[in-house]
Structure formats: C-alpha cells, structure tokens
N, C-alpha and C positions, 0 to 999 in steps of 0.2 A: 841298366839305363842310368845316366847320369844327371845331375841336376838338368844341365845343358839342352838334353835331348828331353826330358821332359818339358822343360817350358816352352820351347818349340813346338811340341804336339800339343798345349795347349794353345797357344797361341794360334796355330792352324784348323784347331778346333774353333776357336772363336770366330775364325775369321771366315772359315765356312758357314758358323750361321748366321751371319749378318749377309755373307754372299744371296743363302736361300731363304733368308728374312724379308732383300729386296726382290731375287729373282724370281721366285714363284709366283707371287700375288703380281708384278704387274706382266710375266706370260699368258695369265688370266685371261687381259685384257689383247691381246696380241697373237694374229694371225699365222707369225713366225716368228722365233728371236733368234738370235746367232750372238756367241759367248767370246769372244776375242782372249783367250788366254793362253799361253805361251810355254804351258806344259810344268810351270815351276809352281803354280800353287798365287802366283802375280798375272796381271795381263797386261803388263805392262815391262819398263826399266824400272819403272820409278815403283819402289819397294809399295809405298802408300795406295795406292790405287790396287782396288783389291777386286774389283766386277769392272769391266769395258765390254759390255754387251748393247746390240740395236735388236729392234723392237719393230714389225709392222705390224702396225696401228690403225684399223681401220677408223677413218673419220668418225663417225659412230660413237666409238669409242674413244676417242683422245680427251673428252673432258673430266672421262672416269678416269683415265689411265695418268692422267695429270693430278688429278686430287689425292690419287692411291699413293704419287711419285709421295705429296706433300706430306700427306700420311704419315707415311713410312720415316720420311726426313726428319720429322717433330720426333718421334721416335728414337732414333737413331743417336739424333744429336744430343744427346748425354753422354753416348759413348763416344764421342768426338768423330762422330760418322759425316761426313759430309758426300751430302749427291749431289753430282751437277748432271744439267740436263739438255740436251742442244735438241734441235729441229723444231717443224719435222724437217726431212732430209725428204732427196727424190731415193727408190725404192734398193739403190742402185747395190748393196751387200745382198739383195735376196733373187739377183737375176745368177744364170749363173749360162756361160754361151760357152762354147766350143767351138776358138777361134780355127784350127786346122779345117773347119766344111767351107771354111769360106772363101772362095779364089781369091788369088793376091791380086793386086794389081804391077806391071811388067816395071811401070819406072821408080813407083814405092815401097815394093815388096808388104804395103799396106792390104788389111783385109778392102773390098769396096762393097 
C-alpha cells in the first residue's frame, strides 16, 4: 500500500465517523431516515458534502431532534463540520406507490 492509498483509507475512515457521529443519535429521534448516497462513499457531486440523509420526525419530537441537530454542530465545528438543516418538509421521500395499479387515463396516458 502506498502513501496515497493510505491517506485515503484514512480520510474515509474519518469521514465515516463524523457520518455516524451525526447519523445515529439523531435516527434516535426519527420514525424513519432514508441516506441519499450514491454508492462512492459521497452523497452527493460535490466532494464536501459527506451525509444527505431525511428524517421522519414526529412532532413530539422535533424539538429534541433540533437541539441534538445543535449539539452535534457545536461539536463538529472544530473540525470544520458544517450541518445544514432544511424543513420540516411534507413526508413525501417515505411514501413509496406503485404507479403501474393505477389506470391511465385515455388522452394523458396520466395515472387518475
């Protein structure tokens, strides 16, 4: 193994724990989560962006689930970890239909 491939497997090393630094504790709080990652070890194009995961959250809990977000970010940001946080959103990555049961319609070829 070469320098090269070692700092790499470090680097992927770290950057999974910071992935399950964030991602554990706030599944905790969350009825479902679903991990948006693209198979390379990113979830993204953009190299930096290293967790693109959503979260269903019940009410209940969105004010723990938001303190834990803060938590973790005061944490983090030493290592130049930056979270961003959007919603809530409507539920709509945890439905999951199967458009072929549903007749088309004749002049939209739409589901009705």
């Amino acid at each position: 193994m070469d320098d090269a491939d070692f700092s790499y497997s470090s680097i992927e090393k770290a950057i999974e724990s910071i992935v399950s630094r964030i991602d554990q504790p706030l599944q905790h709080f969350a009825t479902e989560a679903i991990s948006k990652n693209n198979g390379n070890g990113f979830t993204t194009d953009l190299a930096d962006v290293v967790l693109n995961s959503t979260y269903l959250v019940p009410l209940v809990q969105e004010k723990n689930f938001r303190s834990k977000i803060t938590e973790i970010a005061q944490e983090l940001n030493p290592l130049g970890v930056t979270i961003e946080v959007g919603g809530p959103w409507p539920p709509y990555h945890f439905v999951d239909i199967d458009m072929d049961d549903f007749p088309k319609s004749i002049s939209t070829e739409m589901p009705v």
